[in-house]
N, C-alpha and C positions, 0 to 999 in steps of 0.2 A: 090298700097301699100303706106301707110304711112312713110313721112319720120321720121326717127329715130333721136333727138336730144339731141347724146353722151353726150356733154357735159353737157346739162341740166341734166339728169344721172348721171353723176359725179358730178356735184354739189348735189347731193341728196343721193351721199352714194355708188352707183352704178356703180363699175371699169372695163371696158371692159377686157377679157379671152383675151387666144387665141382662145379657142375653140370660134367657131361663136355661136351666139346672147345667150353668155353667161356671166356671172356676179360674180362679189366677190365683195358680198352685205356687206358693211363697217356700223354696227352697235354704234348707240351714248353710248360713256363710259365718265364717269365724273371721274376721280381720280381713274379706274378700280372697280370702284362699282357695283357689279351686284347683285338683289337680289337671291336664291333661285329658286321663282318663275319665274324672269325673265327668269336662268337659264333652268328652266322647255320648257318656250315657245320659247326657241333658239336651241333646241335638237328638238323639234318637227318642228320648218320649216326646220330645215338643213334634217331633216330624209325624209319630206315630199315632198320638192321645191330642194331640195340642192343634195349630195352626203353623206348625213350621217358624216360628219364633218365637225370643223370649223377651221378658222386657228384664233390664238392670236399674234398680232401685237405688235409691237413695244411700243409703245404709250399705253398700256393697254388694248387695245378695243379687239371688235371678229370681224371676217369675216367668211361670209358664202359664198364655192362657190358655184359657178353655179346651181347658180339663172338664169333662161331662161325668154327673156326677155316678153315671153308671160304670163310668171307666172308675173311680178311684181306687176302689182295692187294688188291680192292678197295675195300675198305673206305682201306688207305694210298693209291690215288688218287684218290679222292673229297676225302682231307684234303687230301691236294697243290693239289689245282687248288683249296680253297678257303682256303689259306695257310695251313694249319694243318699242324702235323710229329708226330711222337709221338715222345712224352720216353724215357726209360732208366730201368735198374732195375741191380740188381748193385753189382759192383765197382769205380766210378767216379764219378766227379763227377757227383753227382744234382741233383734242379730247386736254383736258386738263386732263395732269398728274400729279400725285400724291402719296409719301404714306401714312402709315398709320397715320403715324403723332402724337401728343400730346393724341387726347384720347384713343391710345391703347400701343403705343410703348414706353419704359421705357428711349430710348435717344431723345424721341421728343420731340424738343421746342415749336412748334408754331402749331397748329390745321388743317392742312393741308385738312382734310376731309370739314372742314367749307370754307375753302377757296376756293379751287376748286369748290364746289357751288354755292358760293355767284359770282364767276370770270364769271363761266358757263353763269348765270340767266345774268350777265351783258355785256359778250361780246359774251358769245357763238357762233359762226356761222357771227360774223360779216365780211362783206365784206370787203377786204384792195388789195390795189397794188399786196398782194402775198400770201401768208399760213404766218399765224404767230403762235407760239408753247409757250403754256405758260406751265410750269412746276412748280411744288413746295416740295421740300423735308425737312422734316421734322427739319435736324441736319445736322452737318460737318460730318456725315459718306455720306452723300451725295448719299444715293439711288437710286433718281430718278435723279441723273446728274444734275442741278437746270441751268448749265451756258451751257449746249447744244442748250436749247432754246432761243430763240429772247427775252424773259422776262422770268427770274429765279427767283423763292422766297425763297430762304432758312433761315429758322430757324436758329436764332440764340440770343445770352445774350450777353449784356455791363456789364463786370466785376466790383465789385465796394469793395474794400478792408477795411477790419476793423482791426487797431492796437491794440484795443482792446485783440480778439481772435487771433491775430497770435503768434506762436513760435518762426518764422522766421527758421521754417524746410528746406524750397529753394524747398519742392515737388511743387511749381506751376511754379517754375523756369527751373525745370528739364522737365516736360509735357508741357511747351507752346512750338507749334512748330516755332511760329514766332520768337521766343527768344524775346519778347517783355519785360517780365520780369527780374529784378534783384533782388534779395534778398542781403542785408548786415547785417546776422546777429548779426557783431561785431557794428554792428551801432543803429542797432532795425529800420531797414526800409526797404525798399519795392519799390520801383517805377515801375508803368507801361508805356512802351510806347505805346501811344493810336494810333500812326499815324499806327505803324504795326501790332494792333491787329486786329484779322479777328474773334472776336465776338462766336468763337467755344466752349467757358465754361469747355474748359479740365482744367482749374484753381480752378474753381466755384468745378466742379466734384471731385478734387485727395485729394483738401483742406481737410486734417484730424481735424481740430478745425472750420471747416465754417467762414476762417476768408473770408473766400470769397463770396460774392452773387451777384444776379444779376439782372437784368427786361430784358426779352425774347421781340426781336422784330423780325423785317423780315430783311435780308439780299439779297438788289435787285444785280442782273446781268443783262446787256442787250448786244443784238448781236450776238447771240451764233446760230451757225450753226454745223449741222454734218450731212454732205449727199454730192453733189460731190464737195464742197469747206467747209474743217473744220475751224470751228473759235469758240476760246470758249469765252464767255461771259464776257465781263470788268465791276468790279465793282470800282465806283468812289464814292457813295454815304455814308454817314454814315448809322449809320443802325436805319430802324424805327420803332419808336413802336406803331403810330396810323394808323388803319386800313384804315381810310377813308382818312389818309393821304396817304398811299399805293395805294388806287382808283384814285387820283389825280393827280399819277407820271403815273398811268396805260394809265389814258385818255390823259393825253400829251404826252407819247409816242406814242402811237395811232395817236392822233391827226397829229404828226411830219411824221409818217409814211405816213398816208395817203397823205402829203400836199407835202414831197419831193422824195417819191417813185416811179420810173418808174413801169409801166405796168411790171410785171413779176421780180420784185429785189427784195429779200429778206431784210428784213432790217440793219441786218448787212452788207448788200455791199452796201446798200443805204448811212450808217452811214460813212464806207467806202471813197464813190464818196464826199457826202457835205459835209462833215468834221466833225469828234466828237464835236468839241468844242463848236458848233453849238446847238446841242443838248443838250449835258450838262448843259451849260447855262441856255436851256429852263427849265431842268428838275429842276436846284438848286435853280430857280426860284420859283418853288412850294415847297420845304425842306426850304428854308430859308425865303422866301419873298421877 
């Protein structure tokens, strides 16, 4: 008999049961997008290959169990020809989360569905020191959790105030949770403190005259773990608003990852072990020059 190599299985999607030579087959989700039809052809292997259900994970994705491991080959062209791929597991760039983001949801900043794509086509499935989790939520209602993951994107607006249109009402003063804001309306001014604002646009939103508006960028966290050691996610960076400047902090984090990560560290314990400052450094190095 053939021997069986788990783990190459598990890197392809494929998580050993308890039950013997059984499987809970991990299907590829981009931002939890599934079409319809995809949907069609993940009811018909779970009915056919499976136990007539699926389970939905954490991270967005499906799972089909038991998967038998004498079904798999077939079982992966059934998915093929009905558009569907199966996701990864291991040491690599796992599903990427997201919601619905700017083109549907009425408190999205940033296009979260575009991004998730574009992150996918570029790192999807790449191999690193450990599982690394990229996440992206739309706004400060914070959905998908943005600083759970080892790289968080969230949505967010740099406030920018016009004397023109203000009252000097104090509604942006009363809704900033940072207390960043002051109003003096016996003076006719305004000041924000930039160093405590966290870019959320409840200012921009409550503003009854628009003395307030904004330009929507991304809001990075990194480090963020939730599984048997929690760490949430530190954000040191201002916030950005070019995209490709966003793929440049992606790939030097990455890059740091791979160059100081033990076999098996997550990158938050890795940031951890060699020291923030280390990192930081490298990253302000691509924001600033």
């Amino acid at each position: 008999m053939m021997a069986v190599d788990y783990k190459e299985l598990k890197k392809g999607g494929f998580m050993r049961m308890k039950q013997k030579d059984c499987f809970s087959m991990r299907l590829k989700s981009v931002g939890g997008h599934f079409t319809a039809a995809q949907l069609a052809t993940v009811e018909k292997v779970a009915e056919k290959f499976g136990k007539g259900y699926v389970h939905l994970t954490s991270r967005q994705g499906i799972e089909i169990p038991f998967i038998r491991l004498q079904d798999i080959p077939q079982v992966k062209e059934e998915l093929h020809a009905g558009g569907v791929s199966v996701g990864v597991c291991g040491p690599r760039v796992r599903t990427i989360t997201a919601c619905q983001g700017a083109a549907t949801c009425p408190s999205g900043l940033i296009d979260t569905v575009h991004l998730a794509n574009e992150f996918d086509k570029r790192y999807g499935g790449r191999e690193l020191p450990h599982k690394f989790k990229f996440g992206f939520t739309g706004c400060h209602n914070n959905c998908l959790k943005a600083e759970e993951n080892d790289f968080g994107v969230k949505g967010g607006v740099e406030p920018r105030w016009s004397q023109d249109a203000c009252t000097y009402c104090g509604v942006c003063e009363a809704v900033c949770p940072e207390k960043a804001i002051t109003v003096k309306a016996d003076e006719n001014t305004v000041a924000i403190d930039r160093s405590r604002c966290v870019y959320c646009g409840k200012c921009i939103k409550s503003c009854p005259m628009d003395a307030w508006q904004g330009e929507s960028g991304f809001v990075v966290s990194f480090g963020g773990l939730y599984g048997n050691r929690i760490a949430v996610g530190r954000h040191f960076l201002p916030i950005i608003f070019d995209e490709e400047k966003l793929y440049e902090v992606v790939d030097t984090t990455l890059k740091f990852f791979e160059e100081h990560a033990k076999p098996g560290e997550r990158f938050g314990t890795c940031l951890d072990r060699v020291g923030w400052d280390l990192f930081i450094k490298e990253v302000e190095v691509v924001i600033h020059g």
